[in-house]
N, C-alpha and C positions, 0 to 999 in steps of 0.2 A: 370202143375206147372213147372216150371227154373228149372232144375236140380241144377244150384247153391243155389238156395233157399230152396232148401227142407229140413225139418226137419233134424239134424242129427243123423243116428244109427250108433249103434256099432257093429262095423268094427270086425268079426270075426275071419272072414277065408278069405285073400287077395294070391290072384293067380298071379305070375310074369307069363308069359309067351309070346311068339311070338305073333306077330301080325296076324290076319288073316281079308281077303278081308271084311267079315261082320262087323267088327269094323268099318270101314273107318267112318261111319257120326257119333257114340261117339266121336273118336278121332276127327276129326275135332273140334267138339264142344267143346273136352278139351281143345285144342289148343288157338282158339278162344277165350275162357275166361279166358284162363292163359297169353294170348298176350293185350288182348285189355281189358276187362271189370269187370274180373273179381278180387274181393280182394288177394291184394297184386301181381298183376300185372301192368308192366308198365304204361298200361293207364290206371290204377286205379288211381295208383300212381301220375301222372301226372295230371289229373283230378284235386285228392284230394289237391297236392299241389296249382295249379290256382285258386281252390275255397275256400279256407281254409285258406292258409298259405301266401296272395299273396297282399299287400297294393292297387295297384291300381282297385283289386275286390271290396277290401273293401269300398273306394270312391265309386264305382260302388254300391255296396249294399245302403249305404246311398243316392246315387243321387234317386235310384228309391222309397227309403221309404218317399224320402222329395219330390220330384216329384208327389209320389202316394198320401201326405197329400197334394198339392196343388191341383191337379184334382179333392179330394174330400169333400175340403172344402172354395177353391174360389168361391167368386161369380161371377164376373169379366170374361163373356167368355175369351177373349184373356189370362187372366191369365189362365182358367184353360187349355188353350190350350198347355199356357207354359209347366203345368206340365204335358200334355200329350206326348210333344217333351221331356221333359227329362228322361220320364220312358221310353219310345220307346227306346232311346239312351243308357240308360242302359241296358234294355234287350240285345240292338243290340251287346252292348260290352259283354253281358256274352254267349250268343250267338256265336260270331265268337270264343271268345277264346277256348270254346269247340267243334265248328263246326273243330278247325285246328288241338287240341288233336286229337281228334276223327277219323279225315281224314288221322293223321302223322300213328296212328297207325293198320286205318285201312289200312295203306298202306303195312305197315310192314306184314300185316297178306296175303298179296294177292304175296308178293315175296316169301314166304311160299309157297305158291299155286303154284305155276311159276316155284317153284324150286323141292320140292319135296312130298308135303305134297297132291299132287292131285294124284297121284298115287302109295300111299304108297307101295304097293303090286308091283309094278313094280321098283319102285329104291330102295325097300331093300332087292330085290331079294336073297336067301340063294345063287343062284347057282354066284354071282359074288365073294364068297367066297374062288372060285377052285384059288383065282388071289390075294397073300399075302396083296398086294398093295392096293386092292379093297374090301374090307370088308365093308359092311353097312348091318347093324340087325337094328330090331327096337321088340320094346315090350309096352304090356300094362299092366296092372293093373288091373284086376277086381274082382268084389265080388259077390257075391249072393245077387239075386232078386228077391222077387215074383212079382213084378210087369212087368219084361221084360218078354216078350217073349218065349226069348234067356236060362232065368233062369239067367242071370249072366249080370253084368252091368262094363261097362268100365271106371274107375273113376281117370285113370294117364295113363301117358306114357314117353318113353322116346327112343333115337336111338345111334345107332353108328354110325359112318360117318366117313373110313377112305381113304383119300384122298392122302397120300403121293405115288410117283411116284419115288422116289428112289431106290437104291440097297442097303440103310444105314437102320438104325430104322425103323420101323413100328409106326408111330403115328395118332393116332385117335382123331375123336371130338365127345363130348357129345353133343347130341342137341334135341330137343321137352322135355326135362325133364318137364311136366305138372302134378301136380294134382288138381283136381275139389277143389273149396274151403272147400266144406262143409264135405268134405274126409280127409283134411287133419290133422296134429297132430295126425297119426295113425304110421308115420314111411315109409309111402307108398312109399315118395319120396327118402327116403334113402333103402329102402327094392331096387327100379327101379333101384338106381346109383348100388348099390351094385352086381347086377347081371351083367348090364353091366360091372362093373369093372372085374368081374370073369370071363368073356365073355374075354373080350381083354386081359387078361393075358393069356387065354390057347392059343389064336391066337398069341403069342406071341408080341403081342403092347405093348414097353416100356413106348409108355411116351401119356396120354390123355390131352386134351386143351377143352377149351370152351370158349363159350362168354357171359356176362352176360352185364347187364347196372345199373348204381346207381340210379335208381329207382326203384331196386328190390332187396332192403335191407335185407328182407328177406331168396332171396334165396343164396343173398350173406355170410348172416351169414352160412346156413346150409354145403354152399360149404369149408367155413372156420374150421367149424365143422368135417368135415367129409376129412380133409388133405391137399385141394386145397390151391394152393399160389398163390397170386399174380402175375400176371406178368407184366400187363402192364396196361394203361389207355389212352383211346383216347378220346379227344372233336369231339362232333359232333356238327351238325346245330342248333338240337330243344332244344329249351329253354322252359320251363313251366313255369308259377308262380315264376319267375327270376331264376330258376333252370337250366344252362345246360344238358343237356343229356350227360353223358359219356359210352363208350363201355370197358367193365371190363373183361380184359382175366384172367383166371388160367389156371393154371397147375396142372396136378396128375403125377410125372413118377411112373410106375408100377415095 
């Protein structure tokens, strides 16, 4: 069974703790479904708008209903031919538009991979810690299972990334913040920022940044929620369902 799909129980006892090597294919999988397909993720989002909310789908949905009553009620071969070229052509169009969802975001998910999410255990190594400038933690989220293995199942995640190369402030980013769908509304994903937040205060990081996109309304309210401001807004290339894609920074100073 989809791990996103499964029944959901109640969330008793949720353990923040560090990442270890045997996590690595949960985490992936949380990733994966919080980047690309999973509810209330970009390509969900993105998806839902093209099919949903988007006029020329709509045309598209009627060409293939009125296409599909001429194939099935012409008599006239070359007519019903006709309506076999216009339902092909509909598909064709509902088709590419999510063939290029689909391809933008599984793009998104393999520059992850590229970057650092293939060898979690090696780029968030504790020992680059000894180096103010270089701090990256990462952590997960798990609960009790009887059905893993393991006895415990990883159902969020989230990391620290700090990158400044200065003699000034210490500033860091939030990033993999994930929780599995059918986990969430438990707090899980604010229980993860919150530890991280406690994390880069003792490392003395004033000021945290991340990046989100406005087609994760969702996690835009919670960061709103929990202190984050605004900072800035950038257009990008992909457009959905006549929707731009924009990239949405905040800010936390600590």
């Amino acid at each position: 069974m989809d791990i996103e799909h499964k029944p959901l129980s109640t969330v008793t006892t949720v353990t923040i703790r560090p990442f270890h090597p045997a996590d690595a294919s949960q985490v992936l999988n949380i990733y994966f479904t919080g980047l690309v397909n999973g509810v209330d993720s970009a390509g969900h989002f993105a998806i839902t708008r093209a099919f949903l909310h988007w006029t020329p789908m709509y045309l598209a949905y009627f060409l293939l209903i009125s296409g599909g009553g001429i194939l099935l009620l012409a008599v006239q071969q070359d007519i019903q031919i006709l309506g076999l070229v216009i339902v092909l052509m509909s598909c064709g169009f509902m088709f590419l538009v999510y063939y290029r969802i689909r391809t933008t975001f599984l793009g998104y998910y393999q520059d992850g991979l590229r970057h650092d999410m293939t060898d979690i255990s090696q780029y968030y190594r504790q020992d680059h810690e000894k180096d103010r400038n270089f701090i990256r933690h990462f952590w997960v989220a798990e609960i009790p299972s009887m059905t893993s293995e393991s006895g415990y199942e990883v159902v969020g995640c989230v990391a620290l990334d700090c990158s400044s190369k200065s003699d000034g402030p210490v500033i860091g980013e939030l990033k993999r913040l994930f929780v599995l769908p059918a986990y969430r509304k438990h707090r899980i994903g604010t229980k993860l920022m919150r530890t991280l937040i406690a994390f880069a205060k003792e490392k003395k990081i004033t000021l945290l940044h991340l990046e989100t996109t406005n087609f994760q309304p969702v996690a835009r309210e919670m960061y709103s929620r929990l202190g984050w401001y605004h900072a800035s807004t950038t257009d990008s290339d992909f457009e959905a369902g006549g929707m731009r894609m924009s990239f949405v920074k905040y800010l936390l100073p600590l």
